[in-house]
Residue, then its C-alpha position, 0 to 999 in steps of 0.5 A: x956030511x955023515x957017511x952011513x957006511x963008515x959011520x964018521x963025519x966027512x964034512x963039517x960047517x960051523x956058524x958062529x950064531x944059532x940056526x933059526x932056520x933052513x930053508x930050501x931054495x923053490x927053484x935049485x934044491x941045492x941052495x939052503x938059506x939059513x937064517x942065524x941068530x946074530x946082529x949082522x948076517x943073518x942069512x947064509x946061502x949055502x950050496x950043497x954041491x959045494x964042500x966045507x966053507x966054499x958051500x957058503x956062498x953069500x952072506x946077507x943081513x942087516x945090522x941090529x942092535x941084538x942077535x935075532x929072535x929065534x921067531x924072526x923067520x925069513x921067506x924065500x919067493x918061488x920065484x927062488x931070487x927074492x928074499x925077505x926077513x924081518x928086523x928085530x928092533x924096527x917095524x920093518x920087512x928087508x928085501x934081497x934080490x939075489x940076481x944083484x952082486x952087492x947083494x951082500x952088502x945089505x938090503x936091497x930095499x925095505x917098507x916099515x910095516x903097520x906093526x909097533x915092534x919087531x916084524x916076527x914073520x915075513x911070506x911072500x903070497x902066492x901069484x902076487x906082489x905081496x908080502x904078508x908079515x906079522x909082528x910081535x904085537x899080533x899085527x898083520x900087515x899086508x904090503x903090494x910091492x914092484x920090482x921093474x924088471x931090469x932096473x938097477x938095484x942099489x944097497x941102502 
């Protein structure tokens, strides 16, 4: 944080990867999930009513074999609970359910995709149960999914 008066930093969050992206949540204007260039937690969600390393309050991710693409770029569902993001290696899309309190310990559950290599870019459609995603073959993959409510989300 930069206070405009005094013209110094007041606050100060490094990551140890680069910042791919910052995405707002749709639902709390305070939550930002950003997506880092790295093998294992890629995303962070980051509270900004929060100071210093307590703003950061989850970390998810999947492991991969090389730091993530600067392409690779997660979606956040307006719904403000569900997450999804590529992978880098695999033809697959990853899903987070932020309601879920293992949530940190990977994807709740993922779909390969039609693509051959890396899925660039995941995105919820609007008003429905699907994702729309695009590898880096030029690939586009549209894919229905289900979520029961109150159903037990296990990690895989």
């Amino acid at each position: 944080m930069f206070d405009m008066e005094a013209q110094k930093i007041e606050t100060e969050l490094k990551f140890t990867g680069r910042v791919n992206t910052i995405l707002q949540s749709p639902v709390s204007p305070n939550l930002l999930m950003i997506s880092l260039s790295t093998k294992t937690d890629q995303l962070v969600l980051y509270d900004q009513r929060c100071s210093g390393s307590n703003a950061v309050q989850v970390r998810l991710g999947h492991t991969e074999v090389e730091n993530v693409s600067r392409y690779i770029r997660p979606d956040w569902h307006s719904n403000g609970h569900m997450v999804v993001c590529g992978s880098q290696v695999e033809p697959k899309i990853h899903f987070w359910d932020l309601r879920y309190n293992g949530v940190a310990r990977g994807p709740c559950f993922s779909f390969e995709t039609m693509g051959k290599t890396k899925t660039l870019r995941c995105m919820f459609l609007p008003n429905r149960n699907t994702v729309l995603s695009l590898s880096s073959t030029r690939i586009l993959t549209w894919t229905d999914y289900s979520v029961q409510p109150d159903s037990v989300i296990h990690a895989i």
